[in-house]
Structure formats: C-alpha cells, structure tokens
Backbone as XML, in Angstrom:
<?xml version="1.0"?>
<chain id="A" units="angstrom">
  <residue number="1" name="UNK">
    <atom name="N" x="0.817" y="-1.200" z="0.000"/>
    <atom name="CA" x="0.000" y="0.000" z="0.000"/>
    <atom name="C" x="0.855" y="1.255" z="0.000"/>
  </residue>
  <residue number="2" name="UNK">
    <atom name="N" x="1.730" y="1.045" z="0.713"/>
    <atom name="CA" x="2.802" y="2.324" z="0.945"/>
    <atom name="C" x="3.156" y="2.819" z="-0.870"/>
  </residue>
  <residue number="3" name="UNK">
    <atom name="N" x="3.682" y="1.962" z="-1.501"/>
    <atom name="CA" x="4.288" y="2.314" z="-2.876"/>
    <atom name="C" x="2.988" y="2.727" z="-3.445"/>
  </residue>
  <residue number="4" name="UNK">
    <atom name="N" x="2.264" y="2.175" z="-3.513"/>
    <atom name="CA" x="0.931" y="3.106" z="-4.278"/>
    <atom name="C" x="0.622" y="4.202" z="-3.892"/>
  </residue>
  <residue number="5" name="UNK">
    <atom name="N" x="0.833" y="4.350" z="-2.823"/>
    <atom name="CA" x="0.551" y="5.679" z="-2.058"/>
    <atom name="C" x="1.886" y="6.940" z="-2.687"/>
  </residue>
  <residue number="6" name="UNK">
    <atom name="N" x="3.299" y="6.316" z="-2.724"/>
    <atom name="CA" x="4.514" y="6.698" z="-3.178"/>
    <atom name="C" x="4.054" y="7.133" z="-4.583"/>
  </residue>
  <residue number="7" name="UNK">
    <atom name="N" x="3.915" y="6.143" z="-5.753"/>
    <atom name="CA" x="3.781" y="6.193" z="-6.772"/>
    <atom name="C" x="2.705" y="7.675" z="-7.014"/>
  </residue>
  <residue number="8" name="UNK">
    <atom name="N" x="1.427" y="7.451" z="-6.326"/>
    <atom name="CA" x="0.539" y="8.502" z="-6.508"/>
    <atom name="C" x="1.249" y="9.766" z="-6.589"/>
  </residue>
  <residue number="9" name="UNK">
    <atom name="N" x="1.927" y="10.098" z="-5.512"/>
    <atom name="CA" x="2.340" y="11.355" z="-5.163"/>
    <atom name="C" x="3.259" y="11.729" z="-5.942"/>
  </residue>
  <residue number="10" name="UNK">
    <atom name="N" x="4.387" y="10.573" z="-6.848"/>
    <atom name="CA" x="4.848" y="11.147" z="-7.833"/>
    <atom name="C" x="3.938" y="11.742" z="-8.987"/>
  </residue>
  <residue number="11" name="UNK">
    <atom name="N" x="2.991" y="11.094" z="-8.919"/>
    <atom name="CA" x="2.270" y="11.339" z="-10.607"/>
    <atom name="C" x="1.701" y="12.613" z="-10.190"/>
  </residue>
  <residue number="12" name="UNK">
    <atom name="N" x="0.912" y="13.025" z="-9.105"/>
    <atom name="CA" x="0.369" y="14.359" z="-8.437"/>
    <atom name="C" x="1.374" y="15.182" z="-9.011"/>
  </residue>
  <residue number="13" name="UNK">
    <atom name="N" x="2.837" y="15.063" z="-8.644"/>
    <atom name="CA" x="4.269" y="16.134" z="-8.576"/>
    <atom name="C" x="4.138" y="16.347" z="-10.259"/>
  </residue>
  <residue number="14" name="UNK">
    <atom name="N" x="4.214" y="15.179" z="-10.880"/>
    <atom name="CA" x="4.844" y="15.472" z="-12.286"/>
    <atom name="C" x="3.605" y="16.403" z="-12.872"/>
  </residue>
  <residue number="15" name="UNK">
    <atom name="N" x="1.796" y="15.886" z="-11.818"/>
    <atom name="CA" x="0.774" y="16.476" z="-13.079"/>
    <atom name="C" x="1.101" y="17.890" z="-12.498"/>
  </residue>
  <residue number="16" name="UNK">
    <atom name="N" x="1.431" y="18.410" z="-11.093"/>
    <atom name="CA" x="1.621" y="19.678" z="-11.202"/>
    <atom name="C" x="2.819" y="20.233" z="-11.609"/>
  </residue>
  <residue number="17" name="UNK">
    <atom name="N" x="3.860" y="20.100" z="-11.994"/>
    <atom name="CA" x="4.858" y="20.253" z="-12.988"/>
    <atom name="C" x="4.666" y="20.632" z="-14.177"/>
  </residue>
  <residue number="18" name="UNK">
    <atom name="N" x="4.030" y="19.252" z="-14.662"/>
    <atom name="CA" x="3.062" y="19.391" z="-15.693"/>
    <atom name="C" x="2.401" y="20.413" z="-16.356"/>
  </residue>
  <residue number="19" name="UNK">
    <atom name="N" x="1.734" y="20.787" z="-15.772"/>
    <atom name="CA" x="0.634" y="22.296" z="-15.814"/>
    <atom name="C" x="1.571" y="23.556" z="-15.634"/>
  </residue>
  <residue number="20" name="UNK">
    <atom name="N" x="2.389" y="23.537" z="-14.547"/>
    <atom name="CA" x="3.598" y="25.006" z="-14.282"/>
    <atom name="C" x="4.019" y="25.412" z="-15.622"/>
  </residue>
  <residue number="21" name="UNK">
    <atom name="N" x="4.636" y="24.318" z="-16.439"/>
    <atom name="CA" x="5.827" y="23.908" z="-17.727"/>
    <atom name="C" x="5.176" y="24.722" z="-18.360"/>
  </residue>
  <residue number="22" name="UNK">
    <atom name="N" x="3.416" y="24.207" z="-18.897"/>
    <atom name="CA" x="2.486" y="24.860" z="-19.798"/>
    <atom name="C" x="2.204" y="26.296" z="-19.737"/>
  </residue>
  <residue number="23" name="UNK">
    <atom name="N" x="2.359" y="26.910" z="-18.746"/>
    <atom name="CA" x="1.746" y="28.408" z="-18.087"/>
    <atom name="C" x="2.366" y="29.122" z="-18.690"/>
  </residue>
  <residue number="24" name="UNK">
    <atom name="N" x="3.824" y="29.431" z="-17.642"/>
    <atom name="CA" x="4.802" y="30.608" z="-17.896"/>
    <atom name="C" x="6.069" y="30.419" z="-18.297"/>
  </residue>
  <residue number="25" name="UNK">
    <atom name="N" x="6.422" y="28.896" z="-19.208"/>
    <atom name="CA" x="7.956" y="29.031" z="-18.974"/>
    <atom name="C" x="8.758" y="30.446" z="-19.319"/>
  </residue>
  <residue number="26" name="UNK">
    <atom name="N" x="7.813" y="30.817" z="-20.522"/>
    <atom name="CA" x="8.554" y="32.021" z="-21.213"/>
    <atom name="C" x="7.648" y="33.097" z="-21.078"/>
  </residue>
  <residue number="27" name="UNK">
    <atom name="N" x="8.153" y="34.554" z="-20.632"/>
    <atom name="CA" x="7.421" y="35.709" z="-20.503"/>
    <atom name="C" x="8.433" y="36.680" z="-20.803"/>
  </residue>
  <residue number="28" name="UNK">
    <atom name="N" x="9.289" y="36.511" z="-21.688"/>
    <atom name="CA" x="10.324" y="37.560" z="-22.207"/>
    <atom name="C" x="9.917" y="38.561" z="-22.771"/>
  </residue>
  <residue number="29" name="UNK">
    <atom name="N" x="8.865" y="38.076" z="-23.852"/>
    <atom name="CA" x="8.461" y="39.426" z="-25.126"/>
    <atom name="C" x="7.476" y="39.939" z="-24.145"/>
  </residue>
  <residue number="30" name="UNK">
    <atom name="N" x="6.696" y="39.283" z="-23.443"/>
    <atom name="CA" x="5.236" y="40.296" z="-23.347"/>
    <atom name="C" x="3.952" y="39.887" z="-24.109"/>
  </residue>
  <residue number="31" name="UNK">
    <atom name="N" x="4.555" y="38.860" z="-24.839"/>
    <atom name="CA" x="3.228" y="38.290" z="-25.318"/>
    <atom name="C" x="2.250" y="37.267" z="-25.091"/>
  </residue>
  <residue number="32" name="UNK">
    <atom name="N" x="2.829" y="36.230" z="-23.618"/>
    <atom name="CA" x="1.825" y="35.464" z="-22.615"/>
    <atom name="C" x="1.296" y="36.542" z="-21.953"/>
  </residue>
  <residue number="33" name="UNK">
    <atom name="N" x="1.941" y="37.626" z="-21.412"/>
    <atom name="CA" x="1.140" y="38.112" z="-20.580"/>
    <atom name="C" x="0.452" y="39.063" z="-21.093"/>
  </residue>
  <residue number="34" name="UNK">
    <atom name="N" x="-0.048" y="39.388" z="-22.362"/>
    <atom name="CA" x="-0.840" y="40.015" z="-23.011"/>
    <atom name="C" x="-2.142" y="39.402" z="-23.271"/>
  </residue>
  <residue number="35" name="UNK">
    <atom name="N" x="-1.773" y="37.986" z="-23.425"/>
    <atom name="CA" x="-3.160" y="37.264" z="-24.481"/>
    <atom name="C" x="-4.293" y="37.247" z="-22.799"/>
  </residue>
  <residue number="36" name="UNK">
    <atom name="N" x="-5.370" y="36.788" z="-23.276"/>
    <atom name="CA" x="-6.682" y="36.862" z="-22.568"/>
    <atom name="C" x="-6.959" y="35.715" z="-22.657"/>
  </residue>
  <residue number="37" name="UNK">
    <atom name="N" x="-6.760" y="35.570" z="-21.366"/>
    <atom name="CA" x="-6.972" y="34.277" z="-20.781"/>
    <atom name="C" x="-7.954" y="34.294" z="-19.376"/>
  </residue>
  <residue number="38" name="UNK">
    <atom name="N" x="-8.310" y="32.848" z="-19.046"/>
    <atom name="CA" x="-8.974" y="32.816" z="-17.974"/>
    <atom name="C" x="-8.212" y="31.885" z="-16.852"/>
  </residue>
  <residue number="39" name="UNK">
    <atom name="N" x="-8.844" y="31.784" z="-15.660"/>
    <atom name="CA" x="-7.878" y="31.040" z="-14.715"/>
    <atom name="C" x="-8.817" y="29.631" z="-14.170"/>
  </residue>
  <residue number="40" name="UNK">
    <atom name="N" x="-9.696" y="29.663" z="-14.977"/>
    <atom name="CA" x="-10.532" y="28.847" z="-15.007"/>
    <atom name="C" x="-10.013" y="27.023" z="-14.913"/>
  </residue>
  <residue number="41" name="UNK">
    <atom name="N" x="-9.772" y="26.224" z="-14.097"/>
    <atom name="CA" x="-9.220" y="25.270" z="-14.290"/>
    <atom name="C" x="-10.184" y="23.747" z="-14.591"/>
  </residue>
  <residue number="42" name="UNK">
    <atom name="N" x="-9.410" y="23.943" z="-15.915"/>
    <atom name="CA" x="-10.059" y="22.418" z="-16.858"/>
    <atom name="C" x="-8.924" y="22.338" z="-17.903"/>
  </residue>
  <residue number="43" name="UNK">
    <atom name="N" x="-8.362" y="21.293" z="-17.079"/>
    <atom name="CA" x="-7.141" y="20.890" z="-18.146"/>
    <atom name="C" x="-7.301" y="20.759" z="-19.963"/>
  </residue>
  <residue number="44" name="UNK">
    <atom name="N" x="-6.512" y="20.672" z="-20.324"/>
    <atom name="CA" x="-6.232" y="20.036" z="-21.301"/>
    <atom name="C" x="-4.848" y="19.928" z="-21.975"/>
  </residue>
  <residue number="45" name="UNK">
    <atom name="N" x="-4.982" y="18.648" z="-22.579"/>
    <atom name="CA" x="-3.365" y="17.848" z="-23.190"/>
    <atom name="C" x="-2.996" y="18.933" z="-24.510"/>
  </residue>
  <residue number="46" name="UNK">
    <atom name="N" x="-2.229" y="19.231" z="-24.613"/>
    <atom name="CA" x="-1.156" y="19.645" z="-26.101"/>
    <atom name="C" x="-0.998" y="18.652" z="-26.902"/>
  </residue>
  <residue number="47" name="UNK">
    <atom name="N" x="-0.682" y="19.128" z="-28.418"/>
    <atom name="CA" x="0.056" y="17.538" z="-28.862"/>
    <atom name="C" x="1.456" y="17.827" z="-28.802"/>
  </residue>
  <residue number="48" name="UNK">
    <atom name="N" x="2.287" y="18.705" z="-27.783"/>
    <atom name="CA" x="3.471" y="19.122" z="-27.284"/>
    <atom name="C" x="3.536" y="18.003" z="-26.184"/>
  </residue>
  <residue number="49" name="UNK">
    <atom name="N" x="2.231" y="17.146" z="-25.222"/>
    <atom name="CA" x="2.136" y="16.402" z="-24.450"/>
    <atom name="C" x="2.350" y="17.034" z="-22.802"/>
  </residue>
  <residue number="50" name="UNK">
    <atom name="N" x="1.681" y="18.807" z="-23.292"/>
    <atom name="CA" x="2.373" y="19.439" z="-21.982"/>
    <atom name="C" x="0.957" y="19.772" z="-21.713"/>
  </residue>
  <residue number="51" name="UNK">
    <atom name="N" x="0.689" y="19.616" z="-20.359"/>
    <atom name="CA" x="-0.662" y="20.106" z="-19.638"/>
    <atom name="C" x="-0.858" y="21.453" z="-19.594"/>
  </residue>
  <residue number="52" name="UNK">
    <atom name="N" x="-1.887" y="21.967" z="-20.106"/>
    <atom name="CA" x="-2.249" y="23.364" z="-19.729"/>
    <atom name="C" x="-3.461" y="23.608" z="-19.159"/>
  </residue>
  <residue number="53" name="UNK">
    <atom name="N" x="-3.460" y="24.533" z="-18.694"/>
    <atom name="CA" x="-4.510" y="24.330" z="-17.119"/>
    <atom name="C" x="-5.971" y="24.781" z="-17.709"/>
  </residue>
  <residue number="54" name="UNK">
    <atom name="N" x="-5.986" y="25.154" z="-19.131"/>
    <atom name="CA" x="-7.394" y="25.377" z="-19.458"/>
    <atom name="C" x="-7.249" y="25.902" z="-21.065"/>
  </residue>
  <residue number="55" name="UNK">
    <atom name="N" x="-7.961" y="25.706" z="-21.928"/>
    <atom name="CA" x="-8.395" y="25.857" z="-23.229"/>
    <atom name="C" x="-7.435" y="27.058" z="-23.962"/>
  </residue>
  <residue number="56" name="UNK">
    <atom name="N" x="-7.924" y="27.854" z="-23.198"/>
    <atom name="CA" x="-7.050" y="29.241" z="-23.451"/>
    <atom name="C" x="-5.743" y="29.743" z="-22.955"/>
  </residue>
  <residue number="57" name="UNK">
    <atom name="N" x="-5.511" y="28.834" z="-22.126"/>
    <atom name="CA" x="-3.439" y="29.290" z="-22.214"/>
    <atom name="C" x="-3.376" y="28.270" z="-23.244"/>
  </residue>
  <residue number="58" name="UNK">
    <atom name="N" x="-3.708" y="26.917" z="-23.778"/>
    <atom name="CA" x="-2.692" y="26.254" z="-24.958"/>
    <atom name="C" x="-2.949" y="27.274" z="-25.989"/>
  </residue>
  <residue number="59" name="UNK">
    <atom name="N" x="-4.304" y="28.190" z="-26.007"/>
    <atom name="CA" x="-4.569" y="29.367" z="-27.690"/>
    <atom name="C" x="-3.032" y="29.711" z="-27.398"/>
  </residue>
  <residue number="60" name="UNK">
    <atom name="N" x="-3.099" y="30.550" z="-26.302"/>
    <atom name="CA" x="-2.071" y="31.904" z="-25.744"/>
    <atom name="C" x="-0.742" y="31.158" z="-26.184"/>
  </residue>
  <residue number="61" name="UNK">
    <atom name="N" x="-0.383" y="29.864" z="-25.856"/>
    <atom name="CA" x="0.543" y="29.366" z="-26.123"/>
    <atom name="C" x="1.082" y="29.551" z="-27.855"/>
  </residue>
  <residue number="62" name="UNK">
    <atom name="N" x="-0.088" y="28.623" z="-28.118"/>
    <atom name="CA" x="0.001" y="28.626" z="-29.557"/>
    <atom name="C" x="0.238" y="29.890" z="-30.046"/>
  </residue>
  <residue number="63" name="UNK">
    <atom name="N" x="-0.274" y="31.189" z="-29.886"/>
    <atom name="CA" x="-0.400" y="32.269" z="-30.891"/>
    <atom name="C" x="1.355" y="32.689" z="-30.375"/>
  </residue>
  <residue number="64" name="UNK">
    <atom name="N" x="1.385" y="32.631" z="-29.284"/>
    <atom name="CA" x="2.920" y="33.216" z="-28.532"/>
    <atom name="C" x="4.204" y="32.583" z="-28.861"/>
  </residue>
  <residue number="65" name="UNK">
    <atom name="N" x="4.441" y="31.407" z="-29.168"/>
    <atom name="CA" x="5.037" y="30.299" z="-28.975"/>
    <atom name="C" x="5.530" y="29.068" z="-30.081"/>
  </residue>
  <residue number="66" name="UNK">
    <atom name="N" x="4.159" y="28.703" z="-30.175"/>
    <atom name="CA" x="4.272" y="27.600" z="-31.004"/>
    <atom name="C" x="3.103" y="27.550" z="-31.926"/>
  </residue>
  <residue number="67" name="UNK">
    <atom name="N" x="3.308" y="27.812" z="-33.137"/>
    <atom name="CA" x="1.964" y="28.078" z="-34.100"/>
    <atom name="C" x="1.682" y="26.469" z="-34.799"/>
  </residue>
  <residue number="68" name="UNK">
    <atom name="N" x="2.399" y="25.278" z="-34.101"/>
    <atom name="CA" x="2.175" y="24.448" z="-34.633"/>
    <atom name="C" x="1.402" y="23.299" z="-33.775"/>
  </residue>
  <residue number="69" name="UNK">
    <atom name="N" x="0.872" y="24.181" z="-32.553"/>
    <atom name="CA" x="0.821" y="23.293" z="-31.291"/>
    <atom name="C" x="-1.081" y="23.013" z="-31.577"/>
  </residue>
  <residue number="70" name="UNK">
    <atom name="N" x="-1.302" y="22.011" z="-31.174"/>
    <atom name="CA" x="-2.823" y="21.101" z="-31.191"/>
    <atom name="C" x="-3.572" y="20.979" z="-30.080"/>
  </residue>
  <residue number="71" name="UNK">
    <atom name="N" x="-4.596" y="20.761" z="-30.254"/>
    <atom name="CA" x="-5.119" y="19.994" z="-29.050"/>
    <atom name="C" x="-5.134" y="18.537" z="-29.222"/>
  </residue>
  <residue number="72" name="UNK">
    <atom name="N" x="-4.263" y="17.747" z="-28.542"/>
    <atom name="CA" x="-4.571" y="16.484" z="-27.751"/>
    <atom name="C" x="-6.075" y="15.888" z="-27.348"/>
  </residue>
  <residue number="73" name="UNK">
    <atom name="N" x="-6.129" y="16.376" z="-26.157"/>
    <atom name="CA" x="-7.124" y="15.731" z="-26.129"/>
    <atom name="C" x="-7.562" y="16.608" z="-24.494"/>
  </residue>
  <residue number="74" name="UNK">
    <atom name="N" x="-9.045" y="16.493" z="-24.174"/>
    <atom name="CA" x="-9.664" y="17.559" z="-23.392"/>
    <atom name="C" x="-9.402" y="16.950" z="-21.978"/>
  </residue>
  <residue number="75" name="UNK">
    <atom name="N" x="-8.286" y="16.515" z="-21.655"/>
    <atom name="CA" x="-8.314" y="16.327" z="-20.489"/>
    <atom name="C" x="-6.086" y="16.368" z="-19.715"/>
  </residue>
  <residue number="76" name="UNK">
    <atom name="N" x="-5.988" y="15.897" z="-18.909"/>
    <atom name="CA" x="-4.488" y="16.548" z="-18.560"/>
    <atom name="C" x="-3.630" y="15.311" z="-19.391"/>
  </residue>
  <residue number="77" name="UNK">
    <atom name="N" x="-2.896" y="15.628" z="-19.749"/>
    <atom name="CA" x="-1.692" y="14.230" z="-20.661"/>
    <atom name="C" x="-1.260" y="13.386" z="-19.640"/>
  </residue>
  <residue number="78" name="UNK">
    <atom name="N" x="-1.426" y="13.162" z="-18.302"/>
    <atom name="CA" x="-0.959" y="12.542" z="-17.466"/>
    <atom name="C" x="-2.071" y="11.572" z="-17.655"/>
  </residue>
  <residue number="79" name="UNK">
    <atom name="N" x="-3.487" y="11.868" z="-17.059"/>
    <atom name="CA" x="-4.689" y="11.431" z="-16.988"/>
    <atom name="C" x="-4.728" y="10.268" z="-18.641"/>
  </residue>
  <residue number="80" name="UNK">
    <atom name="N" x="-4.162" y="11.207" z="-20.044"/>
    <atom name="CA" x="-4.886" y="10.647" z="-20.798"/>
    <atom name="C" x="-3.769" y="9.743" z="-21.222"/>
  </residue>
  <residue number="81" name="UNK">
    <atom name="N" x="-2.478" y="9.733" z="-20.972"/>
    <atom name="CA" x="-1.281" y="8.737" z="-21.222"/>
    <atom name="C" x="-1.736" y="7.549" z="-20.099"/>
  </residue>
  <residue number="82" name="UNK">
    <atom name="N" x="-2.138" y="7.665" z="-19.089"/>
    <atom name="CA" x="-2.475" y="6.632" z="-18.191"/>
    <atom name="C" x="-3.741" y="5.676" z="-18.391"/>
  </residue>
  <residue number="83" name="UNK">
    <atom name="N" x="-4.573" y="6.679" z="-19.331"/>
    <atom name="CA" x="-5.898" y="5.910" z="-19.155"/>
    <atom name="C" x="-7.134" y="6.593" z="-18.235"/>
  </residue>
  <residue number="84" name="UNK">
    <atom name="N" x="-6.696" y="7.372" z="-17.645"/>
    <atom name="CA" x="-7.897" y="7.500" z="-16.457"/>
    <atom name="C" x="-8.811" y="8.354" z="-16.672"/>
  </residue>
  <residue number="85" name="UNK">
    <atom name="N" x="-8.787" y="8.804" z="-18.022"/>
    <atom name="CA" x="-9.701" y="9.706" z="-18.201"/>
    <atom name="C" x="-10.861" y="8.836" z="-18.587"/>
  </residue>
  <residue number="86" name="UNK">
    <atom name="N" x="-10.646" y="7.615" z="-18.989"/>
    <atom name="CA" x="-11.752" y="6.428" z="-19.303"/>
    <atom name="C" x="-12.479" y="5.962" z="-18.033"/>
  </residue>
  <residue number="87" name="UNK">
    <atom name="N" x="-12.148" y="6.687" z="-16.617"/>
    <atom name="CA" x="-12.524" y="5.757" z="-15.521"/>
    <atom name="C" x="-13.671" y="6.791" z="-14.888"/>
  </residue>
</chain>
C-alpha cells in the first residue's frame, strides 16, 4: 500500500509540474502576458504532451510560442497517457 501511495504522489508532482511547464515558462516578449486568458481550471493535453490548465493558455501558447501546437485531447496528458480519463 505504501508504494501506491509513493507512486501517486509522484504522478500528483509530475501532473503539477506538468501544468507550471504549460503556463509561464517564457514571458520575455510580453506576449503570454498580453493574451486573454482565464484562470478557469479544466485541463487540457497539447500535442506538445504538456498540460495546460485550461483551453485558453494552450490558444495563448500557440499564438505566442508555437503556431504548430494542437489539441490532444480535453483532459491533462498525465490522466490521458495513463488511461484514467476512461474511468
């Protein structure tokens, strides 16, 4: 029971990692912190495979960043690489 308990708390660490990575790595130009966004939290996956904490930071991303970036899929890449979004 202990290691499941272990294991959990890694995957918790990496999904909030996860989501940090997606936010702010970069705020040099001024142009994350321009776009209009909400703080609204409902994940969703990249096809970068990086969690972003809601619909509109992966736009912000995309328009800022990476004009080649997708949506994955509507839920966190941890959740949907594991499966558990099926549960």
């Amino acid at each position: 029971m202990a290691l499941v308990a272990k294991l959990y708390m890694v995957l918790m660490w990496m999904r909030t990692a996860d989501i940090m990575f997606g936010m702010e790595l970069y705020s040099d130009d001024g142009c994350l912190d321009a776009c209009a966004v909400t703080s609204d939290y409902n994940p969703v996956c990249g096809t970068d495979f990086v969690t972003y904490i809601n619909p509109t930071r992966l736009l912000c991303w995309k328009k800022c960043r990476d004009p080649d970036l997708g949506l994955a899929h509507f839920t966190g890449c941890i959740d949907w690489i594991l499966g558990n979004h099926l549960l």
